[in-house]
mmCIF file of the N, C-alpha and C atoms, coordinates in Angstrom:
data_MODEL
# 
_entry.id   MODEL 
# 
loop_
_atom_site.group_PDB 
_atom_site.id 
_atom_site.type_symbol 
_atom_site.label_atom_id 
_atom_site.label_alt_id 
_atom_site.label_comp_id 
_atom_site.label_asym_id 
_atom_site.label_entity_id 
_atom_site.label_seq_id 
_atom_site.pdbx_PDB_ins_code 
_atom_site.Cartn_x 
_atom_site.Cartn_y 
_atom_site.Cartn_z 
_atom_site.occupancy 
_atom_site.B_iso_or_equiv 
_atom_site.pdbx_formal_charge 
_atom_site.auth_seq_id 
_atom_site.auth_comp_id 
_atom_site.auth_asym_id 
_atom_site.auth_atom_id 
_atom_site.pdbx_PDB_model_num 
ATOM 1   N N  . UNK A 1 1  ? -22.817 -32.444 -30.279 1.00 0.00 ? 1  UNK A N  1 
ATOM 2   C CA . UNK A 1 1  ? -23.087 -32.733 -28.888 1.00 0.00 ? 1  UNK A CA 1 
ATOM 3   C C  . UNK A 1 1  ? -22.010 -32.129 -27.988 1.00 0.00 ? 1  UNK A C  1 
ATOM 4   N N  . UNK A 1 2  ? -20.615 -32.254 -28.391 1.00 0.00 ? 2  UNK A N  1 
ATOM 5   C CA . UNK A 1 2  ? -20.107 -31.701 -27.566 1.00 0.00 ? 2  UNK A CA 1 
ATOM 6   C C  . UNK A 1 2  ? -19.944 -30.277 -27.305 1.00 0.00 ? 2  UNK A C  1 
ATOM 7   N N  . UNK A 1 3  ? -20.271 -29.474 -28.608 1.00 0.00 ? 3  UNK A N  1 
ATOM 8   C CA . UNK A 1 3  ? -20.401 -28.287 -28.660 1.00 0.00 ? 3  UNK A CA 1 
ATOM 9   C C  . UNK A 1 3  ? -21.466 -27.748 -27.736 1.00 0.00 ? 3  UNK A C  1 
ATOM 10  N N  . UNK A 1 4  ? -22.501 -28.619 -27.751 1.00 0.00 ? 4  UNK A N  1 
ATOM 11  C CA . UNK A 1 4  ? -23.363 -27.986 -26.770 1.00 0.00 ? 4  UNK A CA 1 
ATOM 12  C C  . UNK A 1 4  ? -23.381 -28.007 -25.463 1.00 0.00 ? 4  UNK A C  1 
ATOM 13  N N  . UNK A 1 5  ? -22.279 -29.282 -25.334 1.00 0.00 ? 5  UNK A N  1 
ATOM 14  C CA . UNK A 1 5  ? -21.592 -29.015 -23.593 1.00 0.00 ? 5  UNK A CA 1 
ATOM 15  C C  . UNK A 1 5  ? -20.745 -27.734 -23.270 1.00 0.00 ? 5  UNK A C  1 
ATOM 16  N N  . UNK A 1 6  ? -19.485 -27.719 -24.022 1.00 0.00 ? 6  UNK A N  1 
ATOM 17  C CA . UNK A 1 6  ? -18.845 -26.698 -23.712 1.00 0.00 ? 6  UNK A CA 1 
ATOM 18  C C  . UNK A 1 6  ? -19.582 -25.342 -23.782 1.00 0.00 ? 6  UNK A C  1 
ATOM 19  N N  . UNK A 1 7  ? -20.468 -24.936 -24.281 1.00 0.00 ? 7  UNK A N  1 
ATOM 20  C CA . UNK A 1 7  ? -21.593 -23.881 -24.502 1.00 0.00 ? 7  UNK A CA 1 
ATOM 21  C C  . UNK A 1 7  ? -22.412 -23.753 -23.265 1.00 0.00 ? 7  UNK A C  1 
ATOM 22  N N  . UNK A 1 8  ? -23.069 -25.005 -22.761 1.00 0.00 ? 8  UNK A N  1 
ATOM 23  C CA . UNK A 1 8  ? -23.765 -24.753 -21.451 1.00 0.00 ? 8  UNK A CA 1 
ATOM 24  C C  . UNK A 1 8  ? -22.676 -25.015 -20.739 1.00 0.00 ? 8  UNK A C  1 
ATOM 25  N N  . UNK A 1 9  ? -21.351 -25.246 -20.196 1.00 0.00 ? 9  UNK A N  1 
ATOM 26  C CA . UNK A 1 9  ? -20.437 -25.199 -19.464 1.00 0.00 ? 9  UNK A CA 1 
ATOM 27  C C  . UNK A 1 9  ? -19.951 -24.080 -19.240 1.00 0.00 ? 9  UNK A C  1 
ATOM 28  N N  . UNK A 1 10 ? -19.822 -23.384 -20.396 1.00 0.00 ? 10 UNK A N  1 
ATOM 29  C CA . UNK A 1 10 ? -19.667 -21.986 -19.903 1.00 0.00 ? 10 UNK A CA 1 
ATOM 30  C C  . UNK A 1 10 ? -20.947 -20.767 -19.599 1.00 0.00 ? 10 UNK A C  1 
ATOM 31  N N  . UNK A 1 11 ? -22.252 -21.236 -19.936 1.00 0.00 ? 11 UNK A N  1 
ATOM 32  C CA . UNK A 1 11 ? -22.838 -20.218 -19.718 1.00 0.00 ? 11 UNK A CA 1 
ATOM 33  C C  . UNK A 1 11 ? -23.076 -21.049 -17.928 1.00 0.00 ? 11 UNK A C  1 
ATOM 34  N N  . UNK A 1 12 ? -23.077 -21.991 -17.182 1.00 0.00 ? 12 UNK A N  1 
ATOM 35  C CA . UNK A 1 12 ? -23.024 -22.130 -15.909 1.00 0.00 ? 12 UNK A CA 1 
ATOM 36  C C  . UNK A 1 12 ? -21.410 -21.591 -15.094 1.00 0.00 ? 12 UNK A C  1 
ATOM 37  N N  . UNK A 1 13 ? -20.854 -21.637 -15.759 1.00 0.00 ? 13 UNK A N  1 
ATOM 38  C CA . UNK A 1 13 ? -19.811 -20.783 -15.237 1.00 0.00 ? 13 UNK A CA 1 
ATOM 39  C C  . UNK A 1 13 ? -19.997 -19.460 -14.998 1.00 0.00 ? 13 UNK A C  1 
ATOM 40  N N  . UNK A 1 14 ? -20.485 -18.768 -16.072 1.00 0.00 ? 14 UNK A N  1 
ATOM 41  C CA . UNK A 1 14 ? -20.463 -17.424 -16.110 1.00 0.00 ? 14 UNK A CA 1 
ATOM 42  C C  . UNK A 1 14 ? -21.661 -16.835 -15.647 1.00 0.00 ? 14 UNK A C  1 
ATOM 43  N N  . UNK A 1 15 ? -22.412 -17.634 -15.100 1.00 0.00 ? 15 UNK A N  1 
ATOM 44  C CA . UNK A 1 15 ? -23.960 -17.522 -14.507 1.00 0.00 ? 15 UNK A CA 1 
ATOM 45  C C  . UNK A 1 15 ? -23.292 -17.344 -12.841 1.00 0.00 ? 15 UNK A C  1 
ATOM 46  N N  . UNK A 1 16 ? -22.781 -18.630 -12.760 1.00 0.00 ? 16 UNK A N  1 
ATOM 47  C CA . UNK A 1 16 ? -22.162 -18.253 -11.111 1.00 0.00 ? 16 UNK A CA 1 
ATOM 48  C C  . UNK A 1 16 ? -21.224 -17.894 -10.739 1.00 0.00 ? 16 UNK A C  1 
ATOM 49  N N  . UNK A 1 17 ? -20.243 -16.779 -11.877 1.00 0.00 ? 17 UNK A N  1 
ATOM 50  C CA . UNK A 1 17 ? -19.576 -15.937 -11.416 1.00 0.00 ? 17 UNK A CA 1 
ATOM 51  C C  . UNK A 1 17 ? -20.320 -14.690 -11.181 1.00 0.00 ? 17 UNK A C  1 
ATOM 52  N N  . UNK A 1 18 ? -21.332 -14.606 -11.922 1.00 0.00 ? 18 UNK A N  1 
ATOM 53  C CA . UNK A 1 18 ? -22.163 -13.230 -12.138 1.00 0.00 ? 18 UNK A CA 1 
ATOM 54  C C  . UNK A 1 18 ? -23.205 -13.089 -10.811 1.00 0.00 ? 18 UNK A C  1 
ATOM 55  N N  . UNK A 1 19 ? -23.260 -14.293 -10.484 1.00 0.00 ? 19 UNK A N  1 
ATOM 56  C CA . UNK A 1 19 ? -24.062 -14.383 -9.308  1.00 0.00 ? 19 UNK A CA 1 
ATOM 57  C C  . UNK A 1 19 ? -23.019 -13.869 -7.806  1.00 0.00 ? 19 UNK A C  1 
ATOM 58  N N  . UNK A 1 20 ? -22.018 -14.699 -7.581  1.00 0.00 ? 20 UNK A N  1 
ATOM 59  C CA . UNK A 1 20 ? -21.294 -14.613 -7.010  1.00 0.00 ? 20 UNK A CA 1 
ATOM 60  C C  . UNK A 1 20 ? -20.633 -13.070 -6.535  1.00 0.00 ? 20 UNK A C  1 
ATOM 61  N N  . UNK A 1 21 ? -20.601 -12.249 -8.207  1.00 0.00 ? 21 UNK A N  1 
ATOM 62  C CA . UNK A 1 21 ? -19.736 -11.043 -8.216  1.00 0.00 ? 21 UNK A CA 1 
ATOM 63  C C  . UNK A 1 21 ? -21.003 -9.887  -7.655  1.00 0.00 ? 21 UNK A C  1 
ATOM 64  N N  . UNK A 1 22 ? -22.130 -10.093 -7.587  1.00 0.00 ? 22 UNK A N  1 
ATOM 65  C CA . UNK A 1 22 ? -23.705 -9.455  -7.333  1.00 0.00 ? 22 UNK A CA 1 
ATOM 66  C C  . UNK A 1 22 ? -23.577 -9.807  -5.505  1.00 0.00 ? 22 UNK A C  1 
ATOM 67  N N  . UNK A 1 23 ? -23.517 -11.245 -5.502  1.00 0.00 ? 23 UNK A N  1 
ATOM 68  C CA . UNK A 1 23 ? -23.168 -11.432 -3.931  1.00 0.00 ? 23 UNK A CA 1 
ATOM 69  C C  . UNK A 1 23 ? -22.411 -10.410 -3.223  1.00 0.00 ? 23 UNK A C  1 
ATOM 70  N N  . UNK A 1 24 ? -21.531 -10.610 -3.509  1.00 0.00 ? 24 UNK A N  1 
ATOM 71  C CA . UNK A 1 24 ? -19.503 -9.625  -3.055  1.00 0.00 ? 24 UNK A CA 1 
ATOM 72  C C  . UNK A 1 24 ? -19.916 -8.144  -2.714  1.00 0.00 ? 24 UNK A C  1 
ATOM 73  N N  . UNK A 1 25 ? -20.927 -7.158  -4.269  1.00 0.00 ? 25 UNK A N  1 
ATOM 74  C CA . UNK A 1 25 ? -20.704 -6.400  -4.164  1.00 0.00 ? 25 UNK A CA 1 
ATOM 75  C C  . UNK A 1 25 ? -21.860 -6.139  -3.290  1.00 0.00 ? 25 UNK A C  1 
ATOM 76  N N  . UNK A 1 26 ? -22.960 -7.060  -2.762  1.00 0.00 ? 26 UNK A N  1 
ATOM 77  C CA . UNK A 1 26 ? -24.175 -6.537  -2.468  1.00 0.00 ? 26 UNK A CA 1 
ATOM 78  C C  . UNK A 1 26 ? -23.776 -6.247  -0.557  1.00 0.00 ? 26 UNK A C  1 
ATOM 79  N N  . UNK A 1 27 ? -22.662 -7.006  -0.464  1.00 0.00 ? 27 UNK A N  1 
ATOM 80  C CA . UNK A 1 27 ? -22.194 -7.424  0.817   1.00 0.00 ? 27 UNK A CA 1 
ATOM 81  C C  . UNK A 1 27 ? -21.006 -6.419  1.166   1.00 0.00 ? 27 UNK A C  1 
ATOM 82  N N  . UNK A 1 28 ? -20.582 -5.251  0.312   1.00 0.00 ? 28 UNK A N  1 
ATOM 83  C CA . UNK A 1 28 ? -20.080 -4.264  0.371   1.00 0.00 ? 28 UNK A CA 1 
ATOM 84  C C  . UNK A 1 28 ? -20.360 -3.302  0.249   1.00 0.00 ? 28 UNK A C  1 
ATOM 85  N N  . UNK A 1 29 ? -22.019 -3.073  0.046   1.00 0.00 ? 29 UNK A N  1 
ATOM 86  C CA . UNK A 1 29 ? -22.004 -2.231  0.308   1.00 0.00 ? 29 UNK A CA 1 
ATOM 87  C C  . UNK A 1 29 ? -23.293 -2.435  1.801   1.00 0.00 ? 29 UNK A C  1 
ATOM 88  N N  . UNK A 1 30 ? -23.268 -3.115  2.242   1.00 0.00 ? 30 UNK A N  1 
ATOM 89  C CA . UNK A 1 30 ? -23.665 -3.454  3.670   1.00 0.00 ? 30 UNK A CA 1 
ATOM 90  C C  . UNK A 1 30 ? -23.029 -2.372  4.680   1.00 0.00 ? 30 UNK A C  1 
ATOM 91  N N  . UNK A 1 31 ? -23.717 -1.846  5.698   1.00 0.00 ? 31 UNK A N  1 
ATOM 92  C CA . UNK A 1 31 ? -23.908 -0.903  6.217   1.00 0.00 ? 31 UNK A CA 1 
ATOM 93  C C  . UNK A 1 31 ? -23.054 -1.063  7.433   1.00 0.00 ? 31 UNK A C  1 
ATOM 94  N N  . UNK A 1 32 ? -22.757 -1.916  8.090   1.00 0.00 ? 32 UNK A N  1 
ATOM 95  C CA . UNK A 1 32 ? -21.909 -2.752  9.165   1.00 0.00 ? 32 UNK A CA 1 
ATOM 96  C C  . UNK A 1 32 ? -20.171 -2.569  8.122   1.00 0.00 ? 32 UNK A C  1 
ATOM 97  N N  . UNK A 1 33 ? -20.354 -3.024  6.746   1.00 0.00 ? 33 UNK A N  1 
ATOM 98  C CA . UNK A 1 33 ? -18.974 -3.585  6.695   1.00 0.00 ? 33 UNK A CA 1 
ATOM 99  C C  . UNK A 1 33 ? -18.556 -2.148  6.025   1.00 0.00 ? 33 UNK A C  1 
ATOM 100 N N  . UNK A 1 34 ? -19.043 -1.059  5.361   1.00 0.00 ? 34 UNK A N  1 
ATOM 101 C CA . UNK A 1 34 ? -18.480 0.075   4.848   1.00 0.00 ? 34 UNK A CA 1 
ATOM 102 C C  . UNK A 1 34 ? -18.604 0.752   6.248   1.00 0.00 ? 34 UNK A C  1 
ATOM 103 N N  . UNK A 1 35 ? -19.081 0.809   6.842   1.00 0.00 ? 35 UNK A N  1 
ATOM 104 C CA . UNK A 1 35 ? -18.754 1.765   8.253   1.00 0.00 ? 35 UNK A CA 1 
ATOM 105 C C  . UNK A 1 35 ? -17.548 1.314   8.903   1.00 0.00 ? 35 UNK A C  1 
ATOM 106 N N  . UNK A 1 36 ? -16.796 0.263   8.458   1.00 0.00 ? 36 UNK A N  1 
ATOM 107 C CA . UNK A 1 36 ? -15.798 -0.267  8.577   1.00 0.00 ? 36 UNK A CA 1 
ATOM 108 C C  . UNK A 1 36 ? -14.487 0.152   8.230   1.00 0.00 ? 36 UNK A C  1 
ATOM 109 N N  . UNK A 1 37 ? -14.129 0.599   7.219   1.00 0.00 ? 37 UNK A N  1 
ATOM 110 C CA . UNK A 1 37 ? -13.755 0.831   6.024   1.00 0.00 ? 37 UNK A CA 1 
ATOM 111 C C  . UNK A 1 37 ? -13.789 2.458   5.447   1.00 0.00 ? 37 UNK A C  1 
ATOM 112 N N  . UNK A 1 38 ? -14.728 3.022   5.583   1.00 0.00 ? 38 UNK A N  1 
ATOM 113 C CA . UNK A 1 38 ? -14.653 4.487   5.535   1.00 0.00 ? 38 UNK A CA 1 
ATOM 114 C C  . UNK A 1 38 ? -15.601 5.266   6.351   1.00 0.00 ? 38 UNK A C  1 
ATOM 115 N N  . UNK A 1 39 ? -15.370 6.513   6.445   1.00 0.00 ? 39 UNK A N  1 
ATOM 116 C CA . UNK A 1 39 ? -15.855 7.549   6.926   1.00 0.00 ? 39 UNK A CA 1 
ATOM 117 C C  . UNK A 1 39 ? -17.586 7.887   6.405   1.00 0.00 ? 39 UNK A C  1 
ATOM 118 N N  . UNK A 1 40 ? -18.200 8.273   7.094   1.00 0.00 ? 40 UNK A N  1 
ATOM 119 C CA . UNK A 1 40 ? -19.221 8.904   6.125   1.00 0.00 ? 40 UNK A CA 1 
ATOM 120 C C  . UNK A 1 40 ? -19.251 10.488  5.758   1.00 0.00 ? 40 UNK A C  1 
ATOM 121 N N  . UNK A 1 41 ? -19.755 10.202  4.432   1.00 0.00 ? 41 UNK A N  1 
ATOM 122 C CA . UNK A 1 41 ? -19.595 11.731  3.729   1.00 0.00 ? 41 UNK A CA 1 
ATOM 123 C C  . UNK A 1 41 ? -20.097 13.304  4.520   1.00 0.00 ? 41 UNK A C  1 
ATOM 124 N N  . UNK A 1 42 ? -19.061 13.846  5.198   1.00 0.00 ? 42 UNK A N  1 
ATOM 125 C CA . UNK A 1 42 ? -19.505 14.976  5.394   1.00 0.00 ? 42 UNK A CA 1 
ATOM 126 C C  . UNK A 1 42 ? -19.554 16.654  4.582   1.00 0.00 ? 42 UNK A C  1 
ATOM 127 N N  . UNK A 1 43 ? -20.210 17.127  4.976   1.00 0.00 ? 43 UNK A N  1 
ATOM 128 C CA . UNK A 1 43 ? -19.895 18.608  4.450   1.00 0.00 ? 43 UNK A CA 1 
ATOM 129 C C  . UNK A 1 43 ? -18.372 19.103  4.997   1.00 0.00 ? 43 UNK A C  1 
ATOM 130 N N  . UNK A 1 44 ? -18.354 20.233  4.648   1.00 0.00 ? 44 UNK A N  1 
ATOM 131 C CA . UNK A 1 44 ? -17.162 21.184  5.105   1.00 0.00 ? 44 UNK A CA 1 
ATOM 132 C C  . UNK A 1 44 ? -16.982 21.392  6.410   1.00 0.00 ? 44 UNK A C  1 
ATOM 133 N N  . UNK A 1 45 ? -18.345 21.288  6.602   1.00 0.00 ? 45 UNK A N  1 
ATOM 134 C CA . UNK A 1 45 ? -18.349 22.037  8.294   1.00 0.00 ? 45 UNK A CA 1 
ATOM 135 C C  . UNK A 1 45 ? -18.887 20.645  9.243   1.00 0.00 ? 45 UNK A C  1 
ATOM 136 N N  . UNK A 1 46 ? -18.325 19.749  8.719   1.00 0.00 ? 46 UNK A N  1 
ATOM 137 C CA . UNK A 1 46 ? -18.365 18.275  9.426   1.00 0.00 ? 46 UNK A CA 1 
ATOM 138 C C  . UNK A 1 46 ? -19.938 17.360  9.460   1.00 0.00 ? 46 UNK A C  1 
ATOM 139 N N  . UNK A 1 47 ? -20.731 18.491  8.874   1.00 0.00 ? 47 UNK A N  1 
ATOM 140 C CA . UNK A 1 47 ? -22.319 17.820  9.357   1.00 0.00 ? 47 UNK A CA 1 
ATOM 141 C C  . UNK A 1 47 ? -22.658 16.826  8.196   1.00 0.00 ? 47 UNK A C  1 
ATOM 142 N N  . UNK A 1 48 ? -23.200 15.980  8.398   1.00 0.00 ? 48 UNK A N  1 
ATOM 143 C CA . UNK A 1 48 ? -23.601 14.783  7.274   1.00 0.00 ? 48 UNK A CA 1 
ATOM 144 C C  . UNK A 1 48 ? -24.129 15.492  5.678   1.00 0.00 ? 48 UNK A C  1 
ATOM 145 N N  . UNK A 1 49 ? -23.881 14.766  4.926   1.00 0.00 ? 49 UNK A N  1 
ATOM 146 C CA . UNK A 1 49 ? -24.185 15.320  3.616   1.00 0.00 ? 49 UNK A CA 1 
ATOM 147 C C  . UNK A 1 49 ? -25.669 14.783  3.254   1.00 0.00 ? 49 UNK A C  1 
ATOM 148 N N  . UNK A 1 50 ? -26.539 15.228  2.754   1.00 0.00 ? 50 UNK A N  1 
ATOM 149 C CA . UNK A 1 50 ? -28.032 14.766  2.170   1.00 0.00 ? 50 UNK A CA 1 
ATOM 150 C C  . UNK A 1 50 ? -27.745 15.048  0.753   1.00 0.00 ? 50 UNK A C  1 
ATOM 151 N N  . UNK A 1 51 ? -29.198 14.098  0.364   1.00 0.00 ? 51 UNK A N  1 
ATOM 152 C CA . UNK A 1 51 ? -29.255 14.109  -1.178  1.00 0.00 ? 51 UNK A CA 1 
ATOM 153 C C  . UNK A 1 51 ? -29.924 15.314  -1.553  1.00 0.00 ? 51 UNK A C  1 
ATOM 154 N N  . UNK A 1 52 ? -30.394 16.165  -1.036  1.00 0.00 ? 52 UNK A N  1 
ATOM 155 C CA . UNK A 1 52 ? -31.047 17.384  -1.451  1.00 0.00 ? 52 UNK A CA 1 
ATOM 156 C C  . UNK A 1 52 ? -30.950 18.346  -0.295  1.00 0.00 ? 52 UNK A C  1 
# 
């Protein structure tokens, strides 16, 4: 019995760190707070970079 506490004690731990760490990063890369923080990617000749 107690084994199966400390077992679900840690998989709720590690459930809402994993949640938490998904939060953080989902909220960094938010468009408000990295325009904050860095530049956006240009070419050489200053004009915005595209994916193709």
């Amino acid at each position: 019995m107690l084994t199966i506490l400390i077992q679900s004690s840690i998989f709720v731990v590690g459930f809402g760190l994993g949640y938490a760490a998904c939060a953080w990063r989902a909220h960094r890369r938010h468009p408000t707070y990295a325009s904050r923080n860095t530049r956006p990617v240009t070419s050489m000749f200053g004009h915005p970079r595209r994916a193709f």
